[in-house]
ROGU-337292 format. One record per residue (C-alpha): x, y, z. Coordinates in steps of 0.2 Angstrom, whole numbers, padded with zeros to 4 digits, always signed. Example, Ala and Ser with C-alpha at 12.3 -4.5 7.8 and 13.67 -1.06 7.14 Angstrom:
# ROGU-337292
+0062-0022+0039 +0068-0005+0036 
//
This chain:
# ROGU-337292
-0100+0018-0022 -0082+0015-0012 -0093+0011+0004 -0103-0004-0006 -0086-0011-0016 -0073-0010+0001 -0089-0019+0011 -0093-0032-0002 -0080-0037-0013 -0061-0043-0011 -0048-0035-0018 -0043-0044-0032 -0062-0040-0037 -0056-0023-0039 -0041-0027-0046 -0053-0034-0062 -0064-0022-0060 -0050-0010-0064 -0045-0021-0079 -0059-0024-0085 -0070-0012-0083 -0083-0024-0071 -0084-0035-0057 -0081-0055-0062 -0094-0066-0060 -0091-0083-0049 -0082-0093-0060 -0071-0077-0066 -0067-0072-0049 -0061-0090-0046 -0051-0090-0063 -0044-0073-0060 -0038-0077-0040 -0032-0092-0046 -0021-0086-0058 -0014-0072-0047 -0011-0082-0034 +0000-0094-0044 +0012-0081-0049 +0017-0075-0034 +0034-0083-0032 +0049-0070-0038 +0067-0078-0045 +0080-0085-0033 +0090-0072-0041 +0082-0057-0034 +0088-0062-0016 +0107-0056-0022 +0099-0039-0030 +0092-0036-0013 +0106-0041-0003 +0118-0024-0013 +0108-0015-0002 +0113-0007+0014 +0100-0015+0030 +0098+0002+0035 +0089+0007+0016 +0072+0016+0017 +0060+0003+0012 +0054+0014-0003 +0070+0015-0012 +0071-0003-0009 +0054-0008-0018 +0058+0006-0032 +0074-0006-0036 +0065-0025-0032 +0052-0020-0046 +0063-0011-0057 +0076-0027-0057 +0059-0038-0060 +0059-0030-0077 +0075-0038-0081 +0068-0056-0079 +0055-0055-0093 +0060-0047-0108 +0043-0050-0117 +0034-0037-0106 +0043-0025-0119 +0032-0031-0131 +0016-0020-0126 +0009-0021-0141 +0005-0039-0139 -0010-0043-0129 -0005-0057-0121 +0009-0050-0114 +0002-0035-0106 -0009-0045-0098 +0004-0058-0091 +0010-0041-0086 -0002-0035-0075 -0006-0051-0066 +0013-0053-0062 +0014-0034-0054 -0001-0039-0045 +0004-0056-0038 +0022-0051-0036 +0022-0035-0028 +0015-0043-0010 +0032-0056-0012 +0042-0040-0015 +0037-0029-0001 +0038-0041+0009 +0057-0046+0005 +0061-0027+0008 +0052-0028+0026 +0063-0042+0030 +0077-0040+0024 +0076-0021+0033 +0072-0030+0051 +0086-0044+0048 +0073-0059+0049 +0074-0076+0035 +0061-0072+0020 +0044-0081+0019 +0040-0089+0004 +0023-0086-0002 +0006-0100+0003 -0003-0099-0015 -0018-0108-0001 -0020-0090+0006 -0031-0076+0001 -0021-0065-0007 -0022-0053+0007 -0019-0067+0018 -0004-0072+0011 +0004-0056+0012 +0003-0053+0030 +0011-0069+0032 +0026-0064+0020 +0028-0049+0032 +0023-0057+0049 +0028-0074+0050 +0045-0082+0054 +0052-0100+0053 +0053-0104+0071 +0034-0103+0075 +0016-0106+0066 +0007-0090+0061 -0011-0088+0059 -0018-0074+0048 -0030-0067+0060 -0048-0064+0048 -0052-0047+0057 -0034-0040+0053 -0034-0049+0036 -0051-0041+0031 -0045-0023+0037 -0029-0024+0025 -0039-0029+0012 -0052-0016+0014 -0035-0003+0012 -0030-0011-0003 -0046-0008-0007 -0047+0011-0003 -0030+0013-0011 -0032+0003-0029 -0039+0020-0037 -0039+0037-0035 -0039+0045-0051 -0024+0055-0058 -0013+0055-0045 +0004+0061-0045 +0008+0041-0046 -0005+0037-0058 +0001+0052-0068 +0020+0046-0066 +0014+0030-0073 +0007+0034-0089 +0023+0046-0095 +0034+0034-0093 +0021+0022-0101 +0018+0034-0116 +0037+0031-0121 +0033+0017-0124 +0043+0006-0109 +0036-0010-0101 +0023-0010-0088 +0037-0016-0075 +0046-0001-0077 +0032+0013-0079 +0026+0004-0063 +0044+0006-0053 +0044+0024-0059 +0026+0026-0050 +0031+0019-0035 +0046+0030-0035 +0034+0046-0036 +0024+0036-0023 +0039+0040-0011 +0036+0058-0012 +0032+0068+0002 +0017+0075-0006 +0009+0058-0011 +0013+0042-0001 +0026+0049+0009 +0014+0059+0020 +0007+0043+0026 +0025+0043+0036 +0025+0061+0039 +0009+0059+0049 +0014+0048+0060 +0031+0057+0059 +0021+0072+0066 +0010+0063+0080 +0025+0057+0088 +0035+0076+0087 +0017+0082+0095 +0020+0068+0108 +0002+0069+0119 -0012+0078+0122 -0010+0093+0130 +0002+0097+0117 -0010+0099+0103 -0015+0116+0104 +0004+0123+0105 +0006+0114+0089 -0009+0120+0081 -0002+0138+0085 +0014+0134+0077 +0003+0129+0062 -0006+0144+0060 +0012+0152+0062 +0018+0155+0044 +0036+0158+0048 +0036+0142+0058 +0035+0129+0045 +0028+0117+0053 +0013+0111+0044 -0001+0099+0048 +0002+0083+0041 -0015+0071+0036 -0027+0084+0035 -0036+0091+0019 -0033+0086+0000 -0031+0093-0018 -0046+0084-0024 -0059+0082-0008 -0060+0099-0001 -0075+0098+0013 -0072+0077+0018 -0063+0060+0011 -0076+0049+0009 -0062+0034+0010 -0059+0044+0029 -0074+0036+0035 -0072+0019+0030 -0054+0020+0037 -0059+0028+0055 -0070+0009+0056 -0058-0001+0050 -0046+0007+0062 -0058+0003+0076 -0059-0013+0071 -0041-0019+0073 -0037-0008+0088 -0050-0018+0096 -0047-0034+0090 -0028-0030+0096 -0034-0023+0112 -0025-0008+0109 -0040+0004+0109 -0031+0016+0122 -0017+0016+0109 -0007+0034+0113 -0003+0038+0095 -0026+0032+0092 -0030+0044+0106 -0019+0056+0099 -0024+0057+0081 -0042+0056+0087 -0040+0072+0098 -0031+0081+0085 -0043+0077+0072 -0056+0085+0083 -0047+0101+0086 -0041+0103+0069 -0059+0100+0062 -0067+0111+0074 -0053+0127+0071 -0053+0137+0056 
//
């Protein structure tokens, strides 16, 4: 079940898990994060790709191109007919896609890139890719750390999803897995898919506070008003998400450990949540 494998596995478990069709035992675990984990360096080369683009670039359209241009440094991957190579394939998406997204983030907030600390958990190591900066030590805090994996987690699979699907047509041409993945994550922008993730928040700041919830409700049972509910129900899971559960107690978890449990934008996703549960 999701709640057993986000509560006691990592998520590079998963990722062999999904590979491989079951969890690794000890000494595959250790052989599997240890491979990962020593390819997570990109070439030098890819800071001038990433410089062509304006600071202002959405971070999407950023990744889409990073991992697209990542194609262009192994020509073997277009052998996936080989074994060998789709497999060196897969473990370089997985261990460079943490560098890449994290050369997006900070390029788009002007600070130095981090290189990646092959000592860290793989979790680990990307939040110090995003969060850490020359001037100053930075400590991956273990709660935070825990609660990103546990996403990754939530999010490694979900059947045939728009992405998943996008994935596979471009893979059935017979591409690399480099570029059928860029492809994904280009769907994965969409509105529909990732993108509401942004249009939530998006929402919960145009809502603004509390007492403005059930104004906006109206407006969305308004047909002609367009505005629409961002977060709330989904083509597969009609009554309840069960990822929703897990993710309400991770949540908990870091706005506590941050001290932010009074958080405005918390309070009012909570309150909405409640309402919007509760209406019909």
């Amino acid at each position: 079940a999701i709640d057993d494998l986000a509560g006691k596995c990592g998520f590079l478990e998963i990722c062999y898990l999904l590979l491989k069709g079951e969890l690794p035992n000890a000494k595959q675990k250790e052989e599997f994060n240890s491979t990962v984990m020593n390819h997570t360096m990109v070439h030098e080369q890819m800071q001038f790709f990433l410089r062509g683009f304006r600071r202002d670039a959405h971070p999407m359209a950023v990744l889409t191109g990073l991992v697209g241009a990542m194609s262009a440094f192994y020509p073997d991957a277009a052998n996936i007919n080989d074994p060998r190579e789709r497999e060196i394939s897969q473990i370089r998406l997985i261990a460079k896609l943490p560098t890449l997204v994290a050369m997006a983030y900070k390029y788009n907030i002007g600070q130095p890139l981090i290189y990646p600390q092959n000592n860290l958990s793989y979790t680990g190591n990307f939040m110090r890719m995003m969060f850490a900066t020359p001037c100053e030590d930075y400590k991956v805090n273990p709660v935070l750390e825990r609660a990103l994996d546990r996403i990754f987690i939530l999010h490694a699979d979900h059947e045939q999803n728009a992405s998943t699907s996008t994935v596979r047509l471009a893979g059935s041409s017979g591409t690399n897995p480099i570029a059928a993945i860029a492809a994904g994550i280009a769907c994965l922008w969409g509105p529909a898919h990732g993108g509401a993730n942004e249009a939530a928040l998006n929402m919960l700041e145009e809502i603004g506070s509390v007492d403005k919830i059930d104004e906006f409700i109206k407006q969305v049972k308004d047909k002609n008003s367009g505005v629409r509910l961002m977060g709330f129900g989904h083509r597969v899971y009609k009554n309840y998400d069960p990822r929703a559960k897990l993710m309400r107690e991770t949540c908990h978890e870091v706005l506590q450990e941050l001290g932010l449990e009074n958080d405005r934008l918390f309070k009012l996703a909570m309150a909405l949540e409640k309402i919007a549960l509760e209406d019909e």
